[in-house]
C-alpha positions in Angstrom: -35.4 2.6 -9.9 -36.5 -1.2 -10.5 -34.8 -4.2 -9.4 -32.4 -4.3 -12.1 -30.7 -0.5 -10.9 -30.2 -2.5 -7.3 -28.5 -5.6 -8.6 -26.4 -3.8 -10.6 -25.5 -1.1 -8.2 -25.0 -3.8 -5.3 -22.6 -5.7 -8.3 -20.7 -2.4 -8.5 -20.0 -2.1 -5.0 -19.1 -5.6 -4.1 -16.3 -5.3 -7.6 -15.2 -2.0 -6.2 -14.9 -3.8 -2.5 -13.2 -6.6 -3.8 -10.2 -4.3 -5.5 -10.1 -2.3 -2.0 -10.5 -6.1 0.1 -6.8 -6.2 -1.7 -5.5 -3.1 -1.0 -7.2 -2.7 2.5 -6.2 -6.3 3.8 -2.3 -5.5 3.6 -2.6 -2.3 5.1 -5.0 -4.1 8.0 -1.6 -6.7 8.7 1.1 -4.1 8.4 -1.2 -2.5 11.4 -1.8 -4.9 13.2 1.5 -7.2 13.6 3.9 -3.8 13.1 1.7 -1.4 14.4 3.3 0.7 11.4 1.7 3.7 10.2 2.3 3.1 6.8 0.9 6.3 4.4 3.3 5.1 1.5 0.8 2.1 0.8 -1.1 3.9 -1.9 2.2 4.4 -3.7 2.5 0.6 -3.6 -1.0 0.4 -5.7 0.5 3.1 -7.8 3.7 1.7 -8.8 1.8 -2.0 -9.0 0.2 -0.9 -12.0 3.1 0.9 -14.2 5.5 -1.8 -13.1 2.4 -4.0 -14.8 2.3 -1.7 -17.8 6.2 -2.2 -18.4 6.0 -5.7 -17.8 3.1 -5.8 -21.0 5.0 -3.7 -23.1 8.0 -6.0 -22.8 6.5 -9.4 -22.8 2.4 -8.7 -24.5 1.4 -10.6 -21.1 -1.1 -9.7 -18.8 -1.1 -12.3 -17.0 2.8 -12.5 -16.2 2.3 -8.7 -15.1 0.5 -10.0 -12.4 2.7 -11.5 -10.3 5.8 -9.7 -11.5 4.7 -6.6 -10.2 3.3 -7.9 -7.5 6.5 -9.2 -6.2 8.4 -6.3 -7.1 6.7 -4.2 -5.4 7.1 -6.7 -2.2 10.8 -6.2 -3.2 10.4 -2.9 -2.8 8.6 -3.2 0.0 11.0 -5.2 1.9 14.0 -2.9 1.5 11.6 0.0 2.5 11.2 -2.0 5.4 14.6 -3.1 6.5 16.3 -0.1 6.4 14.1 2.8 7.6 11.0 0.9 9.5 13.2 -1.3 11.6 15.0 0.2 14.6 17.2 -3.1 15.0 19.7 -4.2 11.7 21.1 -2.3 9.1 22.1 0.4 10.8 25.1 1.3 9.4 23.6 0.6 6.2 20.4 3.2 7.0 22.8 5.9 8.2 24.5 5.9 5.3 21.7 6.4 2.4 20.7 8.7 5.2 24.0 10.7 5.2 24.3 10.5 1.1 20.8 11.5 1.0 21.4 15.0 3.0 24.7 15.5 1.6 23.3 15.7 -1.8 20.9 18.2 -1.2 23.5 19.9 0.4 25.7 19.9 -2.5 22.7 21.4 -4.7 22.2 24.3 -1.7 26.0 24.8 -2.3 25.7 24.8 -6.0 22.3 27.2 -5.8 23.9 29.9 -4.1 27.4 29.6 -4.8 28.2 28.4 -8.2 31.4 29.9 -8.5 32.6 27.9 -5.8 31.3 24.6 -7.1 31.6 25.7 -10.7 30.5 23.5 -14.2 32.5 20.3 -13.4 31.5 17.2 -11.2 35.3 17.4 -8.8 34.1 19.7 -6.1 30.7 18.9 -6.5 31.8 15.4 -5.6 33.9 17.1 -2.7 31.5 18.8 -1.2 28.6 15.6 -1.3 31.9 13.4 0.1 32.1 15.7 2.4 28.6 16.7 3.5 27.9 12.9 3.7 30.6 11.8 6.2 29.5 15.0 8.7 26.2 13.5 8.1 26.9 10.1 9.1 28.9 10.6 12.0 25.9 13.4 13.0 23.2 10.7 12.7 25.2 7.6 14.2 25.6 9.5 17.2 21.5 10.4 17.2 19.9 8.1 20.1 16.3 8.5 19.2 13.2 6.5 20.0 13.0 3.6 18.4 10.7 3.9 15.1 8.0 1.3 16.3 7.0 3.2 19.3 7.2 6.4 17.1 4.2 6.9 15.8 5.2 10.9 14.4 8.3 9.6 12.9 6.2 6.7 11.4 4.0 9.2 9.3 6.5 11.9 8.4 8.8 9.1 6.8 6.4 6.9 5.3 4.3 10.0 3.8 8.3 10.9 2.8 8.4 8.2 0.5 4.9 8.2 -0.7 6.2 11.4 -2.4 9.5 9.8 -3.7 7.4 7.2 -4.7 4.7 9.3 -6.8 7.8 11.7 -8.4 10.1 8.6 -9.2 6.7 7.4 -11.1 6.2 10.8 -12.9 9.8 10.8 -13.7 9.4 7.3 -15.2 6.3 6.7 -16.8 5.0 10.1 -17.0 1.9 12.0 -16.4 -0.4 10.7 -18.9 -3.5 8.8 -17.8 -3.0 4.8 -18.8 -5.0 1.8 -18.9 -4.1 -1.4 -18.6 -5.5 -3.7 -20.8 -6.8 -7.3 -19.7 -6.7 -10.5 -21.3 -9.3 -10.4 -23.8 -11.3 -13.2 -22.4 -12.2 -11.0 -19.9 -13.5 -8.0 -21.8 -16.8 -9.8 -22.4 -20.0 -9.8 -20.1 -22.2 -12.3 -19.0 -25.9 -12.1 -18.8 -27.9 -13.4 -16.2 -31.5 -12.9 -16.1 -31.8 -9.8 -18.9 -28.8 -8.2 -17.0 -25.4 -8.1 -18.2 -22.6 -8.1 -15.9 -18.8 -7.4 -16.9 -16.5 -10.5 -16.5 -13.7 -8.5 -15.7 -15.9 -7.4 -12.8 -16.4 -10.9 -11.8 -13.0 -11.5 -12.2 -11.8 -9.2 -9.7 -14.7 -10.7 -7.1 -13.6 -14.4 -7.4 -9.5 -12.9 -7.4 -10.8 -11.5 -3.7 -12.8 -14.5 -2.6 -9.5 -16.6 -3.9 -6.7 -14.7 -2.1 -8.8 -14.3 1.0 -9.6 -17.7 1.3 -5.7 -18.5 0.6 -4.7 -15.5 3.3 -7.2 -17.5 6.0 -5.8 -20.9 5.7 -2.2 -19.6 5.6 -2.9 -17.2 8.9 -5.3 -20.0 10.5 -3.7 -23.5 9.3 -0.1 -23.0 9.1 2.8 -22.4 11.9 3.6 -19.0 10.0 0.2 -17.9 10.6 -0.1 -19.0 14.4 3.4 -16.9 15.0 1.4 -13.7 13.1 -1.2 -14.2 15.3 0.8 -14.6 18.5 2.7 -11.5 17.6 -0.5 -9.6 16.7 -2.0 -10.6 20.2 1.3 -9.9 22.2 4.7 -9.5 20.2 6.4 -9.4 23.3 5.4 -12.6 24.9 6.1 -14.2 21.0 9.5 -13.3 21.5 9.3 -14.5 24.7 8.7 -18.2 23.4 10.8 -18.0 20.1 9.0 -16.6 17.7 11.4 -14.2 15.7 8.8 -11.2 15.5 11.2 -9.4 13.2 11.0 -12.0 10.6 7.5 -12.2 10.9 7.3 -8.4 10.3 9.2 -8.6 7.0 7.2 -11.1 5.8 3.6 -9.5 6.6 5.3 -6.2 5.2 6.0 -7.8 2.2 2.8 -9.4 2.1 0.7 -6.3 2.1 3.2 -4.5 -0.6 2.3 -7.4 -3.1 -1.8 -7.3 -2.2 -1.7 -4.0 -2.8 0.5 -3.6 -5.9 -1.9 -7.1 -7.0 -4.8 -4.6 -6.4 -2.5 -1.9 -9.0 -2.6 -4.0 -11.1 -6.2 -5.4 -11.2 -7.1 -1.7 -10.4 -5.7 -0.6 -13.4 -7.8 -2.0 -16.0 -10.4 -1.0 -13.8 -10.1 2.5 -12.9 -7.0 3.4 -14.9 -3.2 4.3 -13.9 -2.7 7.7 -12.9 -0.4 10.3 -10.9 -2.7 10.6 -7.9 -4.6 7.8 -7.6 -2.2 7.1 -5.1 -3.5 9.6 -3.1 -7.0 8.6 -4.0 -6.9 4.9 -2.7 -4.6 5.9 0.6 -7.9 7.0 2.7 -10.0 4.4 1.1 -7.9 1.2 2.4 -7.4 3.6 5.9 -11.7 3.5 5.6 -11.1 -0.7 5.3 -9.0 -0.6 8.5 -11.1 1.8 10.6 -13.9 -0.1 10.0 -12.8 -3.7 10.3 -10.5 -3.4 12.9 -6.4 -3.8 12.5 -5.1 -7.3 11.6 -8.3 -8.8 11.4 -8.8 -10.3 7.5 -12.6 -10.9 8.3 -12.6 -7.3 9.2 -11.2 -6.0 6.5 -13.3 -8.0 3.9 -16.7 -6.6 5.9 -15.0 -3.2 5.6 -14.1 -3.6 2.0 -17.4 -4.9 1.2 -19.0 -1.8 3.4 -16.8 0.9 2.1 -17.5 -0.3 -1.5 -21.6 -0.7 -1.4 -21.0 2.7 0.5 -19.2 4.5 -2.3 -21.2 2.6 -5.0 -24.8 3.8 -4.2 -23.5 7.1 -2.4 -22.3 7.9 -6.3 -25.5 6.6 -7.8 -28.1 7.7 -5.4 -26.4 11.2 -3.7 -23.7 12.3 -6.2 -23.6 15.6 -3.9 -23.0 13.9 -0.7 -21.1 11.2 -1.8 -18.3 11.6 0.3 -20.5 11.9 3.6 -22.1 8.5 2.2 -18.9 7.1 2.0 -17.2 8.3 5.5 -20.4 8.6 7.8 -20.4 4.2 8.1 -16.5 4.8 9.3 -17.5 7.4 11.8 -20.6 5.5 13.1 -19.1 2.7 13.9 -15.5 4.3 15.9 -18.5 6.3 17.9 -20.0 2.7 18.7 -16.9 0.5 18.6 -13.4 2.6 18.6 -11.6 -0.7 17.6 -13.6 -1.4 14.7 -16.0 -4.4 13.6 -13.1 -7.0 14.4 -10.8 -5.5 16.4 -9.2 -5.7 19.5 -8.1 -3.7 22.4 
């Protein structure tokens, strides 16, 4: 192992911790201003990269895949968040896909066990879903539960919810075949700096980090909307106190992490390919960036980007057999010393 395995190993990790510095930083907001435990976020890296892949077919552009997806995906993410994340607004709106959504199933249970009754045209089937869905909606209009935000059960169980809609809709769309997405070709050559050659596409993805977390720092540090996120980080109840509208400020930083991490999809995908799963895959990595750096802090979560990378990098390289302990013992370290993480606060 000379000096050359090190530089390249530490040029691995800090790549690798630049494309979870993406992912990881808009999971570390959605903590820290919603305090929203939000398990669908891998599915938002997932559905980055196909959206990007439809977006090439139809246009041959890489580079217009980027933000396209990106703010699709925010799209995405701000209905998501509207409807089922908020216990305020739309409730009548939320009841209802609710109410359809049950009384569907319920007209497949009917149609399952009974198909005489339903029999092969679409009347009764509609009958029975009519049906089903108004029992439904007067059932779950009626429901006085906690509100979501202080939920933290309900938060999982629905979020997880969609992560699974989310990973079938994408198998029922685009397939189960493994994909790649394919950069600009500038950015499939390597440059060589002292006898070592380093990928550009590599680079690419470090300087896309160093850009967007400069951009998110001046935006959170410099600008009114960034002094409300912080005020409603800190103490959203006092924020509303002074007129800050802390619901608009949590759509915006939902959206905002939905379009870094389909952003990361996308940049991902050239990188480690687009797959059913890697969903799944990314979910505890970007949880890792969080634990470690501490919830709405972006310095935290580029140190624990840049941590959980190196860690996985030379865990792979130097321990294949313990590579997840490599990867995980940092994490557990530093909650034992600092429950909060690196940059976070009680």
């Amino acid at each position: 192992m000379n000096v050359q395995f090190w530089l390249v190993q530490a040029f691995n990790g800090l790549s690798y911790g630049a494309l979870l510095f993406l992912v990881g930083s808009g999971l570390s907001l959605i903590f820290g201003v919603m305090r929203i435990v939000n398990l669908s976020h891998g599915a938002y890296f997932l559905w980055g990269g196909y959206i990007a892949l439809s977006v090439i077919a139809l246009t041959g552009s890489w580079a217009l895949s980027l933000p396209a997806a990106a703010l699709a995906v925010a799209a995405i993410g701000i209905v998501m968040e509207r409807l089922f994340l908020r216990s305020e607004g739309f409730a009548v709106l939320r009841n209802a896909v609710i109410a359809f959504s049950v009384a569907i199933l319920v007209a497949l249970a009917v149609a399952a066990h009974w198909p005489d009754f339903i029999g092969t045209g679409w009347v009764r089937f509609g009958l029975v879903t009519a049906a089903a869905a108004v029992v439904a909606y007067l059932l779950f209009s009626r429901l006085a539960l906690v509100p979501i935000e202080n939920d933290v059960l309900r938060q999982v169980l629905l979020t997880v919810g969609f992560a699974f809609l989310f990973q079938q809709g994408a198998l029922d769309i685009w397939g189960g075949n493994n994909m790649d997405i394919t950069p600009a070709a500038e950015l499939g050559t390597s440059v060589v700096v002292g006898g070592i050659y380093f990928p550009l596409y590599r680079v690419f993805m470090i300087v896309m980090a160093v850009v967007i977390g400069i951009a998110l720092w001046l935006a959170m540090e410099k600008t009114r909307m960034g002094a409300a996120v912080r005020a409603t980080v800190d103490d959203a109840q006092m924020a509303r106190g002074v007129g800050i509208d802390t619901n608009r400020v949590s759509m915006f930083i939902f959206a905002l992490g939905a379009f870094l991490a389909a952003l990361g999809g996308v940049i991902g995908g050239a990188f480690l390919g687009i797959y059913p799963g890697l969903d799944f895959e990314m979910l505890p990595l970007a949880f890792a960036v969080v634990i470690i750096g501490g919830m709405g802090s972006l310095g935290g979560a580029a140190i624990g980007a840049l941590l959980v990378g190196l860690a996985d990098n030379f865990g792979k390289a130097l321990f294949p057999e313990v590579s997840y302990f490599t990867l995980y013992a940092p994490m557990a370290l530093i909650l034992a010393i600092k429950p909060t993480g690196l940059f976070g606060r009680d």
